[in-house]
C-alpha angles and dihedrals in degrees: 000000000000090000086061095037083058093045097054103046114122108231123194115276095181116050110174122173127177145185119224103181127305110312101023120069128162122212116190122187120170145226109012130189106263101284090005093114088057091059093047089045097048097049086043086059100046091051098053090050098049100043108035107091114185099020135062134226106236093179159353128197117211 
């Protein structure tokens, strides 16, 4: 059951990521799995805030 669950899990065919100016970047990545954005935008977040000394996250966009 876990063997077909791994076989048929959509992975991103487009990843895009740009740059627009200093403090502002897009990263696109589609198609996910149903729920599956939330988790990479969640562990994105937690990430940025962790790891980033000396400058704040105002904001993300989901």
């Amino acid at each position: 059951m876990i063997q077909k669950n791994w076989q048929e899990l959509i992975k991103p065919n487009k990843v895009e990521f740009s740059s627009s100016g200093r403090t502002k970047a897009t990263l696109v990545a589609e198609p996910l799995e149903r729920g599956f954005g939330l988790t990479l935008g969640n562990a994105l977040r937690r990430v940025l805030l962790s790891s980033l000394r000396g400058a704040a996250v105002t904001a993300v966009q989901i």
